[in-house]
Each structure stands twice: as structure tokens, then as C-alpha cells.
C-alpha distance (Angstrom), angle and dihedral (degrees) to the residues before:
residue distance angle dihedral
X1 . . .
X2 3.90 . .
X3 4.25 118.6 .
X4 3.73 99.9 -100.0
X5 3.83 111.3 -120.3
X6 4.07 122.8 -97.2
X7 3.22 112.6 -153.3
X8 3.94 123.8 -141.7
X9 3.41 112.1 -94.0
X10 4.19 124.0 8.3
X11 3.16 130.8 -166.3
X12 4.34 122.4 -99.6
X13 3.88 137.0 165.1
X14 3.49 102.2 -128.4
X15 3.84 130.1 177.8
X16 3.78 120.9 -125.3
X17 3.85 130.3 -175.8
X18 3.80 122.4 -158.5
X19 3.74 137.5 141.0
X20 3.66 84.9 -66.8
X21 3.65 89.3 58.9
X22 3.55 143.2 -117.8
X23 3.78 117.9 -35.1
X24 3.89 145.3 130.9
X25 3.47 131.7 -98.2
X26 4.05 145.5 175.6
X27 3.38 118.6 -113.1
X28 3.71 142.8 173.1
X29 3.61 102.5 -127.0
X30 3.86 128.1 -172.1
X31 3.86 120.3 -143.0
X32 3.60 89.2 -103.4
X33 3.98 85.7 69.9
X34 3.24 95.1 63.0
X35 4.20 123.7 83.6
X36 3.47 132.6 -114.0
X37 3.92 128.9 -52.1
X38 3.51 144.0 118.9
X39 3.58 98.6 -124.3
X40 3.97 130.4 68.5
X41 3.76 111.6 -160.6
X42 3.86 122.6 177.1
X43 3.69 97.2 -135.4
X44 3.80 112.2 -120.9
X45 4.38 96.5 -177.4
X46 3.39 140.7 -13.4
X47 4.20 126.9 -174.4
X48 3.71 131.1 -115.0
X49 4.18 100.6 -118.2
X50 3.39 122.5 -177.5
X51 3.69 94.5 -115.3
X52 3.95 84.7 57.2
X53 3.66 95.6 51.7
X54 4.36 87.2 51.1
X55 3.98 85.0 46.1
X56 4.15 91.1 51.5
X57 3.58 88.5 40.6
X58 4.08 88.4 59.3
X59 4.17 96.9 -115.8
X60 3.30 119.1 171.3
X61 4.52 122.7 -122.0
X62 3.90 84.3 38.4
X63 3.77 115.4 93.5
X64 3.47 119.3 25.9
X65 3.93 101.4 -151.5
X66 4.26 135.5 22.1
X67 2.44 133.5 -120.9
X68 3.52 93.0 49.1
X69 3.84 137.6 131.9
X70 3.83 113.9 -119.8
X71 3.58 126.0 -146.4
X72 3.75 113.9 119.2
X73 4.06 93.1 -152.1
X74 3.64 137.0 19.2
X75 4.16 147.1 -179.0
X76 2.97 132.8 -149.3
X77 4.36 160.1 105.0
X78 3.72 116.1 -49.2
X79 4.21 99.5 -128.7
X80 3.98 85.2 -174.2
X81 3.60 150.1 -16.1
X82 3.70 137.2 -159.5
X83 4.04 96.7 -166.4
X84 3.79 94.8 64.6
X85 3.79 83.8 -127.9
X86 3.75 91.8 114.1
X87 3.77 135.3 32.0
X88 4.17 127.3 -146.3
X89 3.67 97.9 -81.5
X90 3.40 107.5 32.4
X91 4.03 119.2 135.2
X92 3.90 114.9 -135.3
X93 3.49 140.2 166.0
X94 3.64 131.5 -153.1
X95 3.77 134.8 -163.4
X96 3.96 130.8 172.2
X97 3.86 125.1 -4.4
X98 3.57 93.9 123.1
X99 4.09 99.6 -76.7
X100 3.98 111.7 141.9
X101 4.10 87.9 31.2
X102 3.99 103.7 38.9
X103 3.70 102.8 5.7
X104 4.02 138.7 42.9
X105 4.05 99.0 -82.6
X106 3.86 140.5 -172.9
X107 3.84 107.3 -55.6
X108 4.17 93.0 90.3
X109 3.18 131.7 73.4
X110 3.54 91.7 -114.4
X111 3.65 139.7 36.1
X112 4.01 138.0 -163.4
X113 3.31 108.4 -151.1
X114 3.98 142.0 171.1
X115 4.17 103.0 -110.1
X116 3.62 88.9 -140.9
X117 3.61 85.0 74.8
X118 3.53 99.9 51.0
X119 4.09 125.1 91.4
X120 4.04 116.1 -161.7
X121 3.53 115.0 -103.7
X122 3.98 98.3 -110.8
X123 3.77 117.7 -116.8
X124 3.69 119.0 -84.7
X125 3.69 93.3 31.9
X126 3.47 144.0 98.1
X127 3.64 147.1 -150.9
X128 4.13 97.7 -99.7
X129 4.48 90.6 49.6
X130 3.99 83.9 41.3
X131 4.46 86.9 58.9
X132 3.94 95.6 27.0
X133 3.83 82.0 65.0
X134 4.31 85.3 31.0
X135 4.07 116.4 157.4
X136 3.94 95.7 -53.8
X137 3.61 83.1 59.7
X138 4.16 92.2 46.6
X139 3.23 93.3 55.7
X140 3.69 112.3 43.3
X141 4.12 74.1 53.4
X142 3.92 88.5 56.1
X143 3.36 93.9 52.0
X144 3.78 103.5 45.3
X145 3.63 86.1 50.6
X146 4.16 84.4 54.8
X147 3.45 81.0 64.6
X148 3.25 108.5 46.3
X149 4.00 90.5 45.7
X150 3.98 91.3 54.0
X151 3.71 88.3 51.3
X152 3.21 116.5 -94.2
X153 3.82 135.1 152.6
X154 3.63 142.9 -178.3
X155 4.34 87.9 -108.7
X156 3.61 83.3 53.9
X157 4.23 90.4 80.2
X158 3.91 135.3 -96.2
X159 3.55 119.6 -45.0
X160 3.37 131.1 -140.9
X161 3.47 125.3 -126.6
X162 3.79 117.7 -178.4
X163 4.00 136.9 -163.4
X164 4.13 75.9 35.4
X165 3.93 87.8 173.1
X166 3.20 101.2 58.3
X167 4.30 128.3 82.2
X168 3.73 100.7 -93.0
X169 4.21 95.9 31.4
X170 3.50 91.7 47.8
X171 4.07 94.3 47.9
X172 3.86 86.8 47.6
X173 3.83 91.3 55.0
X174 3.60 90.1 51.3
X175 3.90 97.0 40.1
X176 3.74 91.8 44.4
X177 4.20 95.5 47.9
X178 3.91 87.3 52.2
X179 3.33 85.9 52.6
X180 3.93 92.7 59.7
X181 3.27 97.1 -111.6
X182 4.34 123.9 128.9
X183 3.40 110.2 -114.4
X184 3.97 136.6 -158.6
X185 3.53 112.0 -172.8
X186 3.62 115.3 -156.2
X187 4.05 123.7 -152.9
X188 3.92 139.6 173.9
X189 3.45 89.4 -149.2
X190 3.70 115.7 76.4
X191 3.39 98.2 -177.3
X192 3.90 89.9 71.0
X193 3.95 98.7 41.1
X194 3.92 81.9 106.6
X195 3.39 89.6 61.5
X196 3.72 102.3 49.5
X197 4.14 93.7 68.9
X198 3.56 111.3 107.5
């Protein structure tokens, strides 16, 4: 399979801070704006976290550099890799290990990335179920499997699942109740209790 072609510049929200402040931008980027890595992926989708929309909205304590690209997860087509790890082609996903706070992330059209980060994209997916399910949807998985690997069942009693309205509490409501367990989902925000109720 031939390298598919980058072109020069592509197209990335990126957050700057100046004396004007701290805001986000999009910019045509070259590959030599983006940081280290061994892998170029063209970036296929990326999800909306809440951590993203503080980052976009210029909070404070989130990212840890500027300019930097947010987007704390991403999917997408390997274009190349130096480890050998991946080939042209290859679907992958990747979630966590700092990128969209410490390192370039998912709002570009393309990322450099370390492989050792990366996870394939498993077979029969794509890129779009890979961020509909995105990190909220990770790690509500994470922890129900927590669960599950301490030993614990749905005849063990309810369990409680709190900051239910939210992207990984409400996944872990759902993920948990198909599981046959009883669930009480727990929220600060009364105005969404309704929506909680699986």
C-alpha cells in the first residue's frame, strides 16, 4: 500500500495566549507545527469532552502549554509510522496520555503521535463509533470492569453511580443496567435527575 499524501498546510483549532488573552483560533499548520511522535495519523474524529469545552472556553488548570491543540482523544488512519508498529492504513484510536492538555491533540486534521499510545481500531468499527463512545465512554467502561474484576455482581445489591448526568456517570448507568445490575444514579443537578433513569 502506497503512503497517502499530506498536503502542506491543514487546518487545526489551536489555543493561543497573548496579552490579549487566552483564546482559540484556526490555523493552517504544517507538520513541522506539530510535536514530537513517531506516528502521523490523519485524524478521522475526535469527541467534545468536558475538559475540551473548559480548554476552548480559555479556563485556567486545564492545558499545560499554548499554543497547543486541544482534543483529549482522537481516531483516525495511520499516514506513517517510524516504529513499525503500524502500517499506512491502519485504523487506531487513542485516548489519554496527556494529548489535548500536554501534547498536540485531536482538533487538527492531523496528529504526531508516539505509537505506544495508540490502540488499533477493532475490526468492524470505525472512526465515528470509536468517538461516539470517545473517553467518557472508556472510562465509565474501565470502571465497570473494576467492578466486575473485584467481584462484584448485580445479586450483590444496587450500586451507586454518582455525577450520573454527566458523560462518564451517565454511560456507567447505562453500561451497568445492561449489565443487570440495579442502579441509583446520583446527580448535583436536580434539574437533570429525570434524565438519569435508564
Amino acid at each position: 500500500m502506497s503512503t497517502p499524501t499530506v498536503p502542506a498546510t491543514f487546518r487545526a483549532l489551536r489555543m493561543v495566549k497573548d496579552d490579549a488573552g487566552i483564546r482559540p483560533e484556526f490555523q493552517q499548520l504544517t507538520l513541522d507545527d506539530l510535536g514530537a511522535g513517531d506516528t502521523l495519523v490523519r485524524v478521522q474524529c475526535s469527541s467534545l469532552n468536558y475538559k475540551d469545552g473548559l480548554a476552548v472556553m480559555g479556563r485556567p488548570g486545564v492545558l499545560r502549554r499554548y499554543p497547543i491543540i486541544p482534543g483529549i482523544d482522537l481516531a483516525g488512519e495511520v499516514i506513517s509510522s517510524e516504529s513499525g508498529e503500524y502500517q499506512p492504513g491502519d485504523g487506531v484510536i487513542l485516548t489519554g496520555w496527556g494529548i489535548g492538555e500536554k501534547v498536540d491533540g485531536g482538533y487538527s486534521e492531523f496528529a504526531r503521535v508516539p505509537a505506544a499510545s495508540l490502540v488499533p481500531l477493532p475490526a468492524g468499527t470505525d472512526a465515528v463509533w470509536a468517538m461516539s463512545v470517545g473517553t467518557a465512554g472508556f472510562t465509565a467502561m474501565l470502571a465497570v470492569m473494576a467492578l466486575e474484576d473485584g467481584g462484584v455482581s448485580p445479586t450483590d445489591g444496587e450500586v451507586l453511580v454518582t455525577g450520573a448526568a454527566g458523560g462518564v456517570g451517565s454511560t456507567a448507568v447505562r453500561l451497568l443496567a445492561e449489565a443487570g445490575f440495579s442502579v441509583t444514579a446520583s446527580t448535583g443537578r436536580p434539574q437533570k435527575a429525570t434524565t438519569c433513569a435508564v
